[in-house]
N, C-alpha and C positions, 0 to 999 in steps of 0.2 A: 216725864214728871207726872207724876200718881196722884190725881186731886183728893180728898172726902167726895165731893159730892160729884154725882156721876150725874151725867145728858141721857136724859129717855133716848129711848130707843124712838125712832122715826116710824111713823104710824104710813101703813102702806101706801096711803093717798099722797102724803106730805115726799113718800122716796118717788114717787111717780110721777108725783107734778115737777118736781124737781130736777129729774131726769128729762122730761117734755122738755119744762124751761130751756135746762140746758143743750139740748139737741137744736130749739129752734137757736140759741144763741149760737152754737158751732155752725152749723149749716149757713148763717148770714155772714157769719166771721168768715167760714173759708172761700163763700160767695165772692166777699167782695176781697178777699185774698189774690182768689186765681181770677177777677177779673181784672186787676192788676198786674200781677205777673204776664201775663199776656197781652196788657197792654190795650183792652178795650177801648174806642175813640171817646167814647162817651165820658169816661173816668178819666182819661188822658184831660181833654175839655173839661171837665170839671176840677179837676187838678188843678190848671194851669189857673183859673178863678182863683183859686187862695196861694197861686204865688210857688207851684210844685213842679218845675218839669219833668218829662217825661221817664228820662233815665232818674233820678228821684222816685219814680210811683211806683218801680219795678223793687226797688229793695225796700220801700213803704210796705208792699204788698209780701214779701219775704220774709220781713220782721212779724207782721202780722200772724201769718200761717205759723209761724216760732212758738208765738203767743200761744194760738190754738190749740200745738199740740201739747205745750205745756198742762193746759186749762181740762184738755181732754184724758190725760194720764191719770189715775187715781191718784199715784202718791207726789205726783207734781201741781195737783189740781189748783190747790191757794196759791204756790208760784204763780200759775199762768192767771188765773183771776186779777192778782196784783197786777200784772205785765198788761192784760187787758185794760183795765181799769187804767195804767197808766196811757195806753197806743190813747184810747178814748178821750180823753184827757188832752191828749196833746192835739184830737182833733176838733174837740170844739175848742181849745186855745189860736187853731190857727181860722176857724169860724168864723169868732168872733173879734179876732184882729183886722181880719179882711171884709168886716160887716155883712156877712153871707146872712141869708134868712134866720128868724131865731128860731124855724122848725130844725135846721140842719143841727146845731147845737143838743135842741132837745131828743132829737134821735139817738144822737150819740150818745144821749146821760140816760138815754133809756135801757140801753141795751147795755151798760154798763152796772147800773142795776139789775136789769135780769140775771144778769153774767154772777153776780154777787145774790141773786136771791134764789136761783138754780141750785148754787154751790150750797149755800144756808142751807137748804131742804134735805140738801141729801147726804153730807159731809158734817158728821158728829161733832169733826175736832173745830169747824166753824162754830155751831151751835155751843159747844163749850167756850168759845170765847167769846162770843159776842150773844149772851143770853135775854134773848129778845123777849122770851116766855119764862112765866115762872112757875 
């Protein structure tokens, strides 16, 4: 679909920070993917804190990486943003059911913004729907 009004073009700073963003957001995301898949003790115990066992953390962390590479393909990139924004979501829901710190929550909504403010900078067809600037 063919608007009238056309989205600037992204000003070099704006596609670069955006790309940063998003690089630090992939590298955390597939962080705590593959330290899942594998099964780290650390993650296992903390898992188990909001009610997750262990065979549980292993397809948590599988779904995750899904997410990732969605996020990280150009023309799948709002898919996986969306998929992000949901996994994130569903972990501060299980957070704050299990009354965990409200830093753990806010991590989560952190990087679920970046994940969304990454994409904004650099991804035109975001900017054309969601026109933050005028």
């Amino acid at each position: 679909m063919q608007t009238d009004a056309q989205t600037p073009a992204a000003s070099q700073g704006m596609l670069w920070t955006g790309r940063i963003i998003t690089g630090l957001v992939v590298l955390f995301m597939l962080f705590d993917s593959v330290t899942k898949i594998i099964k780290i003790p650390q993650v296992i115990e903390a898992s188990a804190r909001v009610g997750i066992n262990a065979n549980q953390v292993f397809w948590i962390g599988v779904t995750l990486l899904a997410c990732v590479v969605f996020y990280v393909i150009p023309q799948t990139s709002v898919f996986g943003a969306i998929l992000l924004a949901a996994y994130l979501g569903g972990a501060v829901c299980a957070d704050v059911l299990t009354h965990q710190p409200v830093f753990n929550s806010c991590f989560a909504i952190a990087f679920g913004i970046l994940a969304w403010l990454g994409l904004y900078l650099r991804e035109p067809r975001v900017r054309a729907l969601v026109p933050l600037m005028s």
